[in-house]
C-alpha positions in Angstrom: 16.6 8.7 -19.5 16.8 7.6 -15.9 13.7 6.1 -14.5 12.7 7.4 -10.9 10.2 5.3 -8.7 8.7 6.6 -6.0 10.4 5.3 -3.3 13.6 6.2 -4.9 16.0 5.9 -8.3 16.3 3.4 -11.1 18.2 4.1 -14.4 15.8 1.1 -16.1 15.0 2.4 -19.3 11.5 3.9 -20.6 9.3 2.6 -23.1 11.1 4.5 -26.0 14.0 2.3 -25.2 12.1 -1.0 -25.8 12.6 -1.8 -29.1 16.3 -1.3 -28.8 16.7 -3.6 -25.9 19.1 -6.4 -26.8 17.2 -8.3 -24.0 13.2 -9.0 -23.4 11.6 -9.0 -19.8 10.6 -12.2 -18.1 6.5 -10.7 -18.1 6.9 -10.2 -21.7 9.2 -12.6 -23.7 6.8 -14.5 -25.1 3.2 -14.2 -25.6 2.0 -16.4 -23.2 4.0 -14.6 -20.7 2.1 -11.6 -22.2 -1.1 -13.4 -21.7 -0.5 -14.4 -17.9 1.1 -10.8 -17.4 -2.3 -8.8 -18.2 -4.4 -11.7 -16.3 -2.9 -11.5 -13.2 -3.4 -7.1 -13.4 -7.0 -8.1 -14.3 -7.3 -10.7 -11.6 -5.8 -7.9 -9.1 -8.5 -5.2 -9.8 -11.3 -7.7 -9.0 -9.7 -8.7 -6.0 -8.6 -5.4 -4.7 -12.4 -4.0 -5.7 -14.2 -6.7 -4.1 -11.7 -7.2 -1.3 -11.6 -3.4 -0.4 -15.3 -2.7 -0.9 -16.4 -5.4 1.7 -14.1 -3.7 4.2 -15.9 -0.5 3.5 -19.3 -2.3 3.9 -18.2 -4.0 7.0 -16.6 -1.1 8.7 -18.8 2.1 7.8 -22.4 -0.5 7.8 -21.5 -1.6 11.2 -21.9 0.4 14.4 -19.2 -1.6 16.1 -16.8 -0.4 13.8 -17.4 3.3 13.8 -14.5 3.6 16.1 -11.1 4.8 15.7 -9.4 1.5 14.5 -12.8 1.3 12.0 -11.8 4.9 10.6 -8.8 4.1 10.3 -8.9 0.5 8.4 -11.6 2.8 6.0 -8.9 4.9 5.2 -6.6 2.3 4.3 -9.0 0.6 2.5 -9.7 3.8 0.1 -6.3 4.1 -0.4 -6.3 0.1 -1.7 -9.6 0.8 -3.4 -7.5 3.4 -5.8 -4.8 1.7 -6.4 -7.4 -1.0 -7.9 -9.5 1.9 -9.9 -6.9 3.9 -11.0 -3.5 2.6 -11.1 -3.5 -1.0 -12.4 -6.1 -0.1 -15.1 -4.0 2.2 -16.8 -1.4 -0.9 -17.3 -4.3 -3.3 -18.4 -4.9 -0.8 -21.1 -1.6 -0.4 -22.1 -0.6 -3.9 -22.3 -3.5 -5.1 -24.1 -3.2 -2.4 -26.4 0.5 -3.5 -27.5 -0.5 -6.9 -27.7 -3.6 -6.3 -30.0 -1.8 -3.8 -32.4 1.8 -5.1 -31.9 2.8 -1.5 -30.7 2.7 0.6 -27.7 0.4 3.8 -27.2 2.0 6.8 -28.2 2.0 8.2 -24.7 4.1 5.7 -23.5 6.8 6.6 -25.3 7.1 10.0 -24.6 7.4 11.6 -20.7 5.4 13.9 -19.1 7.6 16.7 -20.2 7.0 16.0 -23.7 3.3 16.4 -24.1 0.6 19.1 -22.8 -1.2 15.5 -21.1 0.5 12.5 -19.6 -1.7 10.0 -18.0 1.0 9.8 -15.7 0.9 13.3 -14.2 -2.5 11.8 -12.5 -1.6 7.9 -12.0 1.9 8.2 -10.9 1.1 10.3 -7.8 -1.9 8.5 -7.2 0.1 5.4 -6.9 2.4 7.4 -4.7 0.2 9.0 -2.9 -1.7 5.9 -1.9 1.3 4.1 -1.2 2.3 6.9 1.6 -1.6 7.0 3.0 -1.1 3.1 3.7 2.2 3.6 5.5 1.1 6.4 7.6 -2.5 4.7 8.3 -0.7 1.5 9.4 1.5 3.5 11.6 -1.3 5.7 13.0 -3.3 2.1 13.4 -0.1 0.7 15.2 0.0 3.8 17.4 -3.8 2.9 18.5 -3.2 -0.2 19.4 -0.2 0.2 21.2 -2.0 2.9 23.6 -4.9 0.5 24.1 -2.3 -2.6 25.1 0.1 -0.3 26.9 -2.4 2.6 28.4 -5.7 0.5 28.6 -7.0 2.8 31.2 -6.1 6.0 28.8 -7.3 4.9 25.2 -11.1 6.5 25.5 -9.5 10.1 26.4 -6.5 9.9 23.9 -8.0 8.3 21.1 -11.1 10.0 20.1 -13.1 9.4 16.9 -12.5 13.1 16.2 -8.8 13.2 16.9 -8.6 10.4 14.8 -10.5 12.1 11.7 -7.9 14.9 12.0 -5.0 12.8 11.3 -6.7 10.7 8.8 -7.4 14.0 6.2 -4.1 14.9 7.6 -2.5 11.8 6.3 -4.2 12.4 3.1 -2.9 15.8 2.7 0.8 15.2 3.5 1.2 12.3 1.3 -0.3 13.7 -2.1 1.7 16.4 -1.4 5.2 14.4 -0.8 3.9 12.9 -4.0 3.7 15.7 -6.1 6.4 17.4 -4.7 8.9 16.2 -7.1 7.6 17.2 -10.6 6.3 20.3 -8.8 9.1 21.3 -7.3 12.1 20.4 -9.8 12.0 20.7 -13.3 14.2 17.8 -13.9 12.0 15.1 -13.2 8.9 14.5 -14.8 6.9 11.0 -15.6 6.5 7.9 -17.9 5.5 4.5 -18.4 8.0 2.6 -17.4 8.8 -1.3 -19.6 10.3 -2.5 -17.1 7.9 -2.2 -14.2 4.7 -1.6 -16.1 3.9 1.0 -14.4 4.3 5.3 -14.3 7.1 5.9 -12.7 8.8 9.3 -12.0 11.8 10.2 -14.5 14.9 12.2 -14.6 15.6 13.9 -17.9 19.3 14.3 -17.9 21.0 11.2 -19.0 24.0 10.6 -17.0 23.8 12.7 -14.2 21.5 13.7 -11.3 20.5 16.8 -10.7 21.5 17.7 -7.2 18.0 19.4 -6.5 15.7 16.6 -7.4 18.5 14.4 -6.0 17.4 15.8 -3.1 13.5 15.7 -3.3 13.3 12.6 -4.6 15.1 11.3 -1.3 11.9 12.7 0.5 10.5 9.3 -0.2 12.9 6.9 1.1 13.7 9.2 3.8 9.5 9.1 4.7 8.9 5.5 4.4 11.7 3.9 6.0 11.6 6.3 8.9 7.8 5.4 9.2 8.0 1.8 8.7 10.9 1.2 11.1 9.2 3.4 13.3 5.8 1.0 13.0 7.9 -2.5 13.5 9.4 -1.1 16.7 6.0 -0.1 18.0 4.6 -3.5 17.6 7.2 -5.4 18.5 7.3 -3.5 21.9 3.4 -3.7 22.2 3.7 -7.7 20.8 6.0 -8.0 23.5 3.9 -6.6 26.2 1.1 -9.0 25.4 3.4 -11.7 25.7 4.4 -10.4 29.2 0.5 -10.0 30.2 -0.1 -13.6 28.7 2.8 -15.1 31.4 1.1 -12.7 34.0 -2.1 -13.7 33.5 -1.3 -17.5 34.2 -0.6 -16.6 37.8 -2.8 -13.7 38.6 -6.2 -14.4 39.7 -8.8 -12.4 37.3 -10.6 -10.7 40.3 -7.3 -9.1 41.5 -7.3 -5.4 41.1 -4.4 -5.5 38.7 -7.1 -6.8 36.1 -8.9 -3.7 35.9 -5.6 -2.3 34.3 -5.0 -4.7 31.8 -6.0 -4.8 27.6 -9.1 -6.2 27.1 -9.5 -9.8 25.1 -10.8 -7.5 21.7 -7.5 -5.0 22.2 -5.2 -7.8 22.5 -6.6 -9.3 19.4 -6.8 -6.5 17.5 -3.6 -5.6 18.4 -2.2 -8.8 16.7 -4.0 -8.1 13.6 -2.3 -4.8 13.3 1.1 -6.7 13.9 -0.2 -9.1 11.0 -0.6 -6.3 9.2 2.4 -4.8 9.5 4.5 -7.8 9.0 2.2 -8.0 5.5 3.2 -4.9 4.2 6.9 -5.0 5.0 6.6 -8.3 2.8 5.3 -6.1 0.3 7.3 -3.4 0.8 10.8 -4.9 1.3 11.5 -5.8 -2.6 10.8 -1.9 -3.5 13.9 -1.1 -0.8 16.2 -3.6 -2.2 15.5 -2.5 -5.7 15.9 1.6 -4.5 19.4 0.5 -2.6 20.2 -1.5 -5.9 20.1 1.4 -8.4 22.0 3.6 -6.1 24.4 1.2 -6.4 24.1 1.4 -10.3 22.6 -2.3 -10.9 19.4 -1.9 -13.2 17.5 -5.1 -12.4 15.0 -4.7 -15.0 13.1 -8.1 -14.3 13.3 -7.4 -10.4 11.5 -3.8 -10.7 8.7 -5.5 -12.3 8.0 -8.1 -9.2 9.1 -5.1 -6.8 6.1 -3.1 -8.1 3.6 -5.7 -8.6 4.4 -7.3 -5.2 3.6 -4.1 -3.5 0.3 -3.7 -5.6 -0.9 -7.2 -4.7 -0.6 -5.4 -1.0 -3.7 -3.8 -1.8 -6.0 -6.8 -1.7 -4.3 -8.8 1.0 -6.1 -6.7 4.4 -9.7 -7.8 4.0 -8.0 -11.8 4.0 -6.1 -10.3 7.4 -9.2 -9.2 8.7 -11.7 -11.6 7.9 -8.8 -14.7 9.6 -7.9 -12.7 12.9 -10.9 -10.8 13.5 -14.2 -12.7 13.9 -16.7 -10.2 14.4 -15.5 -8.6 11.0 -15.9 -12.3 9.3 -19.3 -12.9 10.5 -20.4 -9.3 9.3 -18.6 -10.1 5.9 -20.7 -13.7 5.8 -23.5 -12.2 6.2 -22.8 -9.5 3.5 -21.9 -12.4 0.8 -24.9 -14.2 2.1 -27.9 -12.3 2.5 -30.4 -15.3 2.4 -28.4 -17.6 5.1 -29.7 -16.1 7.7 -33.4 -17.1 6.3 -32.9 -20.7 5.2 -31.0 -21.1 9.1 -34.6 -19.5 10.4 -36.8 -21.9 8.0 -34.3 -25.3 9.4 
């Protein structure tokens, strides 16, 4: 059986397959490689919970931050804060489950075609799902910031807090639907837990040959998050590029010329560069999940690469609130103040 991820195909083979590979994987040869394997997914929960939670303190406790751009960073956070619930959980338990009883859970050896429940029918699009909400949130954040830099004098009327709440639920909408298109939509694929990536992944159930239909709908997710992402590095790149121009300008422009009055403030210019920082961080992220989709087109299985493709673009999920908290200072200070609620009263005592 040919193993489907959600960004595109790979013919790695399913947990059924494990104990006739002639091979091991690098995350589980041996058992302390077993041991750091399940410690690092246990270390990413608490870092994606904590991490994602003090965003959503910070942003939705804070009136400065009920804007737009504060929406917006919620959303992605939400998005981070279930891949950190749902997803990764379900490959604690499984791994920790073969390494207690020295054999995997029966569901992982079956597909979701097989049995009336799968876990996977709920975690795979969630993963998915989430994964497509943090693309199209970065791109709508990159979109924001590139009319405050470009358009300063336009940002209030085009960018509206309820505008802004549209395309959010929006976002929401589209991508768990892209994400359940494929199993809804094709009977050919369906989804597993996959050895190699340690993770549900979606599956083709003809050995040897794609269907041309789901051929077809499974390239909706390339086809979405490449579009999108390019889209989102051009956009800051040309809105990078336009700060760097107003940088040179400003160093021989008076500031009480009129042509001030038209220019980004300090805080848009900032934040601007932390949606670039952003960006950058999740093509990181993201890259190793294209190279492995362009690799199994081309017929190469990389077994050990699909595990580090996946996990690299799970660690994504607790990596924003460390972007925030280094290029936005009003968001560190509220997040010190969250983690220290008495340092405010020992300052006032001194």
């Amino acid at each position: 059986m040919k193993n489907i991820t959600h960004t595109g195909v790979s013919s790695t083979p399913t947990m059924l397959d494990r104990t006739e590979q002639a091979h091991c994987t690098v995350c589980c040869c041996t058992l302390a490689n077993k041991i750091l394997m399940v410690l690092f997914m246990v270390l990413l929960i608490f870092a994606t919970l904590f991490g994602n939670l003090v965003t959503l303190a910070v942003v939705l406790g804070t009136k400065h931050f009920h804007t737009p751009q504060g929406y917006l960073k919620a959303s992605l956070a939400v998005a981070d804060l279930a891949v950190g619930i749902f997803v990764v959980p379900l490959s604690v338990y499984a791994e920790v489950y073969l390494m207690v009883t020295d054999s995997a859970p029966e569901w992982t050896s079956y597909n979701s075609q097989s049995v009336s429940f799968h876990p996977c029918n709920i975690i795979g699009p969630i993963f998915a799902g989430c994964t497509l909400v943090s693309i199209t949130t970065i791109f709508f954040l990159t979109i924001e910031r590139s009319i405050a830099v470009l358009r300063p004098l336009h940002k209030d009327s085009v960018i509206t807090r309820k505008r802004t709440t549209i395309l959010i639920v929006l976002s929401w909408v589209g991508s768990f639907f892209l994400a359940v298109c494929p199993i809804v939509f094709s009977s050919e694929i369906a989804l597993e837990y996959n050895s190699c990536s340690r993770m549900c992944n979606y599956a083709l159930g003809t050995i040897g040959k794609f269907p041309s239909q789901a051929w077809n709908i499974l390239l909706l997710f390339p086809a979405f998050d490449f579009t999108l992402l390019g889209g989102t590095v051009v956009i800051n790149i040309i809105s990078l590029s336009s700060i760097r121009q107003h940088s040179r300008r400003r160093k021989h422009l008076a500031e009480s010329e009129s042509q001030s009055t038209t220019k980004p403030t300090f805080s848009d210019i900032k934040a601007a560069k932390t949606i670039g920082t952003l960006t950058v961080a999740f093509t990181v992220s993201f890259t190793p999940i294209a190279v492995f989709v362009v690799g199994n087109v081309l017929g190469n299985k990389w077994c050990n690469f699909s595990f580090f493709a996946f996990w690299i673009l799970a660690t994504n999920s607790c990596w924003n609130v460390i972007i925030y908290s280094v290029r936005d200072q009003k968001f560190r200070l509220r997040a010190q103040k969250l983690l220290m609620p008495f340092h405010r009263k020992n300052t006032t005592k001194t």
